[in-house]
N, CA, C and O of each residue as an XYZ file, in Angstrom:
468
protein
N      45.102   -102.890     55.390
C      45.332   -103.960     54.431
C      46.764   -104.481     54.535
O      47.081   -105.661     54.687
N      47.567   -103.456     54.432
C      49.181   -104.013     54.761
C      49.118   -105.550     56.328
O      49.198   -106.772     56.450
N      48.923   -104.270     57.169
C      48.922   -105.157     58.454
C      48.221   -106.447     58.022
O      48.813   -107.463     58.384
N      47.166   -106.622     57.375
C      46.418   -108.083     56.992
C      47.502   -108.866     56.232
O      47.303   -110.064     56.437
N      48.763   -108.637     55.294
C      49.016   -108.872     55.022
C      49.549   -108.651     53.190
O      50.415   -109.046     52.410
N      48.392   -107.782     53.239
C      48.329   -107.438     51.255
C      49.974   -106.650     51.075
O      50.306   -105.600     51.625
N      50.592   -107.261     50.412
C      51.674   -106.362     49.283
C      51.599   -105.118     48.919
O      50.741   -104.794     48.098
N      52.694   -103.945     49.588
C      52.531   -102.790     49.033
C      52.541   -102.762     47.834
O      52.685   -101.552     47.661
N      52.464   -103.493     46.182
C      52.635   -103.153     44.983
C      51.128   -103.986     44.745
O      50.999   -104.099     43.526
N      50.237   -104.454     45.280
C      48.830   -105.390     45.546
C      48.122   -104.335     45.873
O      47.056   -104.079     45.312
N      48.734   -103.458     47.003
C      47.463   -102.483     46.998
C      47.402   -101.519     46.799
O      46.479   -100.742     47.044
N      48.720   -101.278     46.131
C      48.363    -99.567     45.273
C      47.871   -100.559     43.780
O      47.762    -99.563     43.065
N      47.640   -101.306     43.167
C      47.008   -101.896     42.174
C      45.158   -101.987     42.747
O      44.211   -101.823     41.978
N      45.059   -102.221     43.938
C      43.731   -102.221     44.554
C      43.095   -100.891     44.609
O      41.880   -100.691     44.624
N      44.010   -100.017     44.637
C      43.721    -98.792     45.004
C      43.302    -97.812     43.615
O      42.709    -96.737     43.531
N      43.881    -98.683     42.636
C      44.046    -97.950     41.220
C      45.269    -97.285     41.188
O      45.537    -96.993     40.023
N      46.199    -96.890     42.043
C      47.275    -96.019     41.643
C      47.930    -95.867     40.569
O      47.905    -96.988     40.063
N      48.475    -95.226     39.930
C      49.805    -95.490     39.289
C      51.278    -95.281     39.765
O      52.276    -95.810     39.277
N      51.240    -94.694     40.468
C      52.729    -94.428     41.459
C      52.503    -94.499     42.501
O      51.440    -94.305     43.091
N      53.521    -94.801     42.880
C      53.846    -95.962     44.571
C      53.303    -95.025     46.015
O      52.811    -95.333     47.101
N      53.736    -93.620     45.278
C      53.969    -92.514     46.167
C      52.634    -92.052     46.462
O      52.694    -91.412     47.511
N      51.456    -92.086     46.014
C      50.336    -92.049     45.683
C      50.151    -93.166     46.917
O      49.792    -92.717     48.006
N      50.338    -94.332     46.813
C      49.476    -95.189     47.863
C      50.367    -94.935     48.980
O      50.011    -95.346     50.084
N      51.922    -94.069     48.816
C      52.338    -93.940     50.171
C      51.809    -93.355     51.421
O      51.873    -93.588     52.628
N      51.132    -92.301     50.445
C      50.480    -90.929     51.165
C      49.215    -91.169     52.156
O      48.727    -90.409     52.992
N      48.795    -92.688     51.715
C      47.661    -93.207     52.544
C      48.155    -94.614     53.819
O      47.442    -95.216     54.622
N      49.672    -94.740     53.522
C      50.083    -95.827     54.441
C      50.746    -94.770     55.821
O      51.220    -93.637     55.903
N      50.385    -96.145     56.971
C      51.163    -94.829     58.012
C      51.354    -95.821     58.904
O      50.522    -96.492     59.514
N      53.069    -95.861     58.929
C      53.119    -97.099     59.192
C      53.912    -96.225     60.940
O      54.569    -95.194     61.077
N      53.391    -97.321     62.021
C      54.002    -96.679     63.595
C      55.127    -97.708     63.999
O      55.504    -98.689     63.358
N      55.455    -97.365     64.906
C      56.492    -98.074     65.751
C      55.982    -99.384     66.037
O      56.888   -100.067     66.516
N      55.161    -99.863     65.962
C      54.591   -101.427     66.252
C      54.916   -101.679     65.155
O      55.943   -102.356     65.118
N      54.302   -101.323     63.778
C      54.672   -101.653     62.628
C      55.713   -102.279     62.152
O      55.787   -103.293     61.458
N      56.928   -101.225     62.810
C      58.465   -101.340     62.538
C      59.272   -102.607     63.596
O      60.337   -103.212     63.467
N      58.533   -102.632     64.320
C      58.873   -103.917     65.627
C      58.345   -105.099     64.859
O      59.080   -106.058     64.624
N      57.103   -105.058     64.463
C      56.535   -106.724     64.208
C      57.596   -107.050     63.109
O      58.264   -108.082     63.173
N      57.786   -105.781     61.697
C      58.774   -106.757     60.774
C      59.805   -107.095     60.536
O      60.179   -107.804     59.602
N      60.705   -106.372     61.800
C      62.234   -106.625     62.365
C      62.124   -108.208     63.450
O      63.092   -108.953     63.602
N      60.980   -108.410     63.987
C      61.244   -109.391     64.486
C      60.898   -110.702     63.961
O      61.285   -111.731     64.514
N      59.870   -110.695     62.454
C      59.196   -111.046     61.954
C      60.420   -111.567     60.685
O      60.118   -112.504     59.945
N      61.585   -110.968     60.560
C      62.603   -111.068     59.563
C      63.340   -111.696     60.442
O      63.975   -112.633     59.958
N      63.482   -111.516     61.546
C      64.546   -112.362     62.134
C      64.283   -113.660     62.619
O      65.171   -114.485     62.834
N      62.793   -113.902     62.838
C      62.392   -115.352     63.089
C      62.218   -116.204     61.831
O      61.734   -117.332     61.921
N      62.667   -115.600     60.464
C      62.490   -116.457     59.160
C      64.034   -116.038     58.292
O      64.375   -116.407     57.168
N      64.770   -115.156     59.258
C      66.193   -115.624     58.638
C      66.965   -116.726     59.072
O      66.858   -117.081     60.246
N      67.872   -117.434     58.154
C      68.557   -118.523     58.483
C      69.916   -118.285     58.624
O      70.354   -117.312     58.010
N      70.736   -118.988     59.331
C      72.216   -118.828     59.807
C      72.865   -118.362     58.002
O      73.016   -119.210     57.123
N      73.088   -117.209     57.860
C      73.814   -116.479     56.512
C      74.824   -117.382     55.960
O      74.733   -118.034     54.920
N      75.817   -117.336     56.805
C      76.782   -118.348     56.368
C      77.447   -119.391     57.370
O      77.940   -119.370     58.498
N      77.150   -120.501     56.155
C      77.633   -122.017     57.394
C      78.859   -122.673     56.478
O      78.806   -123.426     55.505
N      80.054   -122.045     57.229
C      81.288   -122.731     56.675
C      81.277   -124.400     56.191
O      81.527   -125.110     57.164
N      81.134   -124.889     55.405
C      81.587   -126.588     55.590
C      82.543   -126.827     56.143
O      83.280   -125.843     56.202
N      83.098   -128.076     56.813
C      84.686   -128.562     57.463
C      84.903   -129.526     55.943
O      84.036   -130.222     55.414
N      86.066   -129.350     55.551
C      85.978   -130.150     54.657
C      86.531   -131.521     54.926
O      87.246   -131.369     55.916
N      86.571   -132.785     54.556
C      86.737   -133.989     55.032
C      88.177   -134.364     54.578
O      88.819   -135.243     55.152
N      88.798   -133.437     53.194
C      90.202   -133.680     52.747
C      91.283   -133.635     53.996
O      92.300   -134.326     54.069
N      90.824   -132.654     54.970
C      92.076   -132.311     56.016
C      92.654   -133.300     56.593
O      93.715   -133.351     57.215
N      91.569   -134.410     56.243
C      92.033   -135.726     57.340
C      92.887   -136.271     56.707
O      93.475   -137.094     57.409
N      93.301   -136.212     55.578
C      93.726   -137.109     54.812
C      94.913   -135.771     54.660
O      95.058   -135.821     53.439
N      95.437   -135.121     54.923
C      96.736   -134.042     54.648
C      98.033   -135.035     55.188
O      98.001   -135.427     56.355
N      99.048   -135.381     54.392
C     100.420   -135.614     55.358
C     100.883   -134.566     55.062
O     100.726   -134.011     53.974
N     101.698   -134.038     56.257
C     102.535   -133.165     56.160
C     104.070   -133.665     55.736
O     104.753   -134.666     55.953
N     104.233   -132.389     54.998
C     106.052   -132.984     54.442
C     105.939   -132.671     53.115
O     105.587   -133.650     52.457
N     106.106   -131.659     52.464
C     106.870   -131.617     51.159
C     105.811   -130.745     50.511
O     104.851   -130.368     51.182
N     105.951   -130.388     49.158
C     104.646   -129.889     48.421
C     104.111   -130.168     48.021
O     103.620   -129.353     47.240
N     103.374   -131.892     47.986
C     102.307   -132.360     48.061
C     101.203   -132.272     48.972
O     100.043   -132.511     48.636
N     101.633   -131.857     50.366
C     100.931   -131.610     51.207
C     100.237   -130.016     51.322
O      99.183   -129.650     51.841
N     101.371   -129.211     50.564
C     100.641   -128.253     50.690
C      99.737   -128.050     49.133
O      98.622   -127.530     49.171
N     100.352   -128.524     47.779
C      99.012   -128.870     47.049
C      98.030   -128.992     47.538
O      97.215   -128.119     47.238
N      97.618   -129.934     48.390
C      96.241   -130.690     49.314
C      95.843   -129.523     49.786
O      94.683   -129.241     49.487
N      96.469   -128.677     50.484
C      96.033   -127.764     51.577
C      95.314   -127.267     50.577
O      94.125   -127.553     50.434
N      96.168   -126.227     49.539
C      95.395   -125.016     48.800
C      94.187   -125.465     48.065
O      93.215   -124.737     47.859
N      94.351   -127.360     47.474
C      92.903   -127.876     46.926
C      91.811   -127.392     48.183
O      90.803   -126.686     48.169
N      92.436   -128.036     49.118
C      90.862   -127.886     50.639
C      90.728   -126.580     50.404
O      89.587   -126.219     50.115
N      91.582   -125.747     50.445
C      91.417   -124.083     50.626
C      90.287   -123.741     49.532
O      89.174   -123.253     49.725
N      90.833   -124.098     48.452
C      89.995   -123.486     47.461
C      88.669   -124.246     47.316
O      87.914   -123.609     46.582
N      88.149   -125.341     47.744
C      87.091   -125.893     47.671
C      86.138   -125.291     48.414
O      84.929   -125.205     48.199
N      87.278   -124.579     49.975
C      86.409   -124.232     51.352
C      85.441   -123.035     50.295
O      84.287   -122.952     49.875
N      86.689   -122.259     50.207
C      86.159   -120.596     49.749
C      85.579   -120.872     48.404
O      86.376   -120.305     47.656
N      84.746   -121.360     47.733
C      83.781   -121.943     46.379
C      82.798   -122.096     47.175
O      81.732   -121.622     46.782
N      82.810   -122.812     48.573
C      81.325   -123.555     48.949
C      80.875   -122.050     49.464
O      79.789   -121.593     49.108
N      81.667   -121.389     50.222
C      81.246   -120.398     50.804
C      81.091   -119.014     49.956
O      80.526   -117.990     50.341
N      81.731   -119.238     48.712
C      81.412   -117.801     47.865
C      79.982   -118.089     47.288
O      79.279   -117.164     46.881
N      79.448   -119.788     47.255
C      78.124   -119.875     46.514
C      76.843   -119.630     47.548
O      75.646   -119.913     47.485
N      77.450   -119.149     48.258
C      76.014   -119.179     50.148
C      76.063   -117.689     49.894
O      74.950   -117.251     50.183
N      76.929   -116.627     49.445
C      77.116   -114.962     49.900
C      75.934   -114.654     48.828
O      75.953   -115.206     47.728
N      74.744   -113.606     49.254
C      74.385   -113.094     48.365
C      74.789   -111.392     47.972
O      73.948   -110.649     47.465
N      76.153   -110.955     48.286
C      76.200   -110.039     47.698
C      77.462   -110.070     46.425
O      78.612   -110.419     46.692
N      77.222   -109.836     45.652
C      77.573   -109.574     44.403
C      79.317   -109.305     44.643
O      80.225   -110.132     44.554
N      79.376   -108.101     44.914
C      80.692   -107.211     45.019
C      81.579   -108.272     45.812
O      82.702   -108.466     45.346
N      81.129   -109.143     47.213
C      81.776   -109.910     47.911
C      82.408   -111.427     46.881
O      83.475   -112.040     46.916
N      81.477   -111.546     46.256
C      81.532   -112.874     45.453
C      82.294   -112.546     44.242
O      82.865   -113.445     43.625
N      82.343   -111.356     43.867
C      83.213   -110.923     42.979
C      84.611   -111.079     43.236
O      85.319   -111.642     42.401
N      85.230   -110.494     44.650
C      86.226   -110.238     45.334
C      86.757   -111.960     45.603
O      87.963   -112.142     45.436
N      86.220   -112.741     45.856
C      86.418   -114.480     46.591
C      86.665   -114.939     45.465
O      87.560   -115.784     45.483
N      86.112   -114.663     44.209
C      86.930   -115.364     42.660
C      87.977   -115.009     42.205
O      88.734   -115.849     41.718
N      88.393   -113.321     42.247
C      89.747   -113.103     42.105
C      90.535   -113.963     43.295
O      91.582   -114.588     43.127
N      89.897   -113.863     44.354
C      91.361   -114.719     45.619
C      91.381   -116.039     45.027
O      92.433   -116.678     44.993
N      90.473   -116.422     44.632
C      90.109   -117.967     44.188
C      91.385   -118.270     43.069
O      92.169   -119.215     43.151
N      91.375   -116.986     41.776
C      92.144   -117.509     40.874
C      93.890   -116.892     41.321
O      94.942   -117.246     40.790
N      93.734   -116.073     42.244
C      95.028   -116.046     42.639
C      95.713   -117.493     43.659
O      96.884   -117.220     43.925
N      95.441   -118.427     44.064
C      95.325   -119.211     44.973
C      95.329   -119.903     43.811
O      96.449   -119.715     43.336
N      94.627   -120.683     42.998
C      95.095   -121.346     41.396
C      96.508   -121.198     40.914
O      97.471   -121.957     40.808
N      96.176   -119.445     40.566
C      98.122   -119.587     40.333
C      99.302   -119.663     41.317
O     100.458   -119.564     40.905
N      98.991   -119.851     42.705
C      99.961   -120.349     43.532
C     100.029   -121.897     43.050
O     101.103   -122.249     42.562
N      99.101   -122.750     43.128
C      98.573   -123.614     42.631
C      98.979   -124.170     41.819
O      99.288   -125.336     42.060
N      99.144   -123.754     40.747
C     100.104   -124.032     39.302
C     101.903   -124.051     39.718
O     102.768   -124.924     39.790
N     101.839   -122.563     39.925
C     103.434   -122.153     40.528
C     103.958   -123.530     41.495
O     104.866   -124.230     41.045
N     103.606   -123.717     42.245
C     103.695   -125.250     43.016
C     103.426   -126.733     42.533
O     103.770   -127.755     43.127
N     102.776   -126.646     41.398
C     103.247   -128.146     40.522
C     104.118   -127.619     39.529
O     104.573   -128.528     38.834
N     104.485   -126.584     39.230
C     105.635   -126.323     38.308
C     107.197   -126.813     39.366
O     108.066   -127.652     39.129
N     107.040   -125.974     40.411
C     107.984   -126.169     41.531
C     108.497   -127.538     41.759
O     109.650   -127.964     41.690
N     107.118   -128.273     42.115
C     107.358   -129.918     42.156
C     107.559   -130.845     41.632
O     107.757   -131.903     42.229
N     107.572   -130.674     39.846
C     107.832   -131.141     38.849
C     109.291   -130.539     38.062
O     109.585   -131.033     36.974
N     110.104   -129.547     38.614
C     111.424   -129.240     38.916
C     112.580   -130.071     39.862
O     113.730   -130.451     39.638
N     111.509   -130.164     41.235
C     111.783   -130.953     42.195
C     112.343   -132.475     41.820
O     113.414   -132.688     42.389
N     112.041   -133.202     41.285
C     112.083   -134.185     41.148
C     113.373   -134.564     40.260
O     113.605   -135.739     39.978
């Protein structure tokens, strides 16, 4: 039934089970088994992560700390598009602290530039 396709939690419900371990004892799964759904996962996974280029860069002059304002905006836009593509938790956790540290450079540098003047 697996190999046809049925859901291991479909057919220990078919089976009457109540625990998983129960319909384990009747699955037996071989080395073909383990080949078809490794290759079978990899022909329906999609490229994990696809950086965007962002289109601001074109528009960067260099010279002063306006330019690098610009930069850290692109920066932080890059790493947002790409913390919303990660599905693990702990990683996406980690890319918001850099995110709000990169903010307070961010700040620190229109404070700087508004001294500047």
């Amino acid at each position: 039934m697996l190999r046809l396709g049925v859901s291991l939690p479909s057919l220990m419900q078919l089976l009457g089970h109540k625990d998983i371990r129960m319909t384990l004892r009747y699955v037996q799964v071989t080395q073909q088994d383990v080949q078809r759904e490794f290759h079978q996962a990899r022909q329906n996974a999609t490229q994990p992560h696809h950086l965007p280029t962002p289109s601001i860069t074109k528009e960067l002059h260099p010279g002063g700390l306006p330019s690098i304002g610009q930069a850290l905006a692109a920066t932080r836009h890059l790493l947002e598009m790409y913390r919303r593509q990660l599905g693990d938790e702990k990683a996406k956790r980690k890319l918001q602290r850099f995110d709000r540290r990169l903010l307070a450079v961010a700040a620190e540098l229109g404070r700087l530039s508004t001294t500047e003047k």
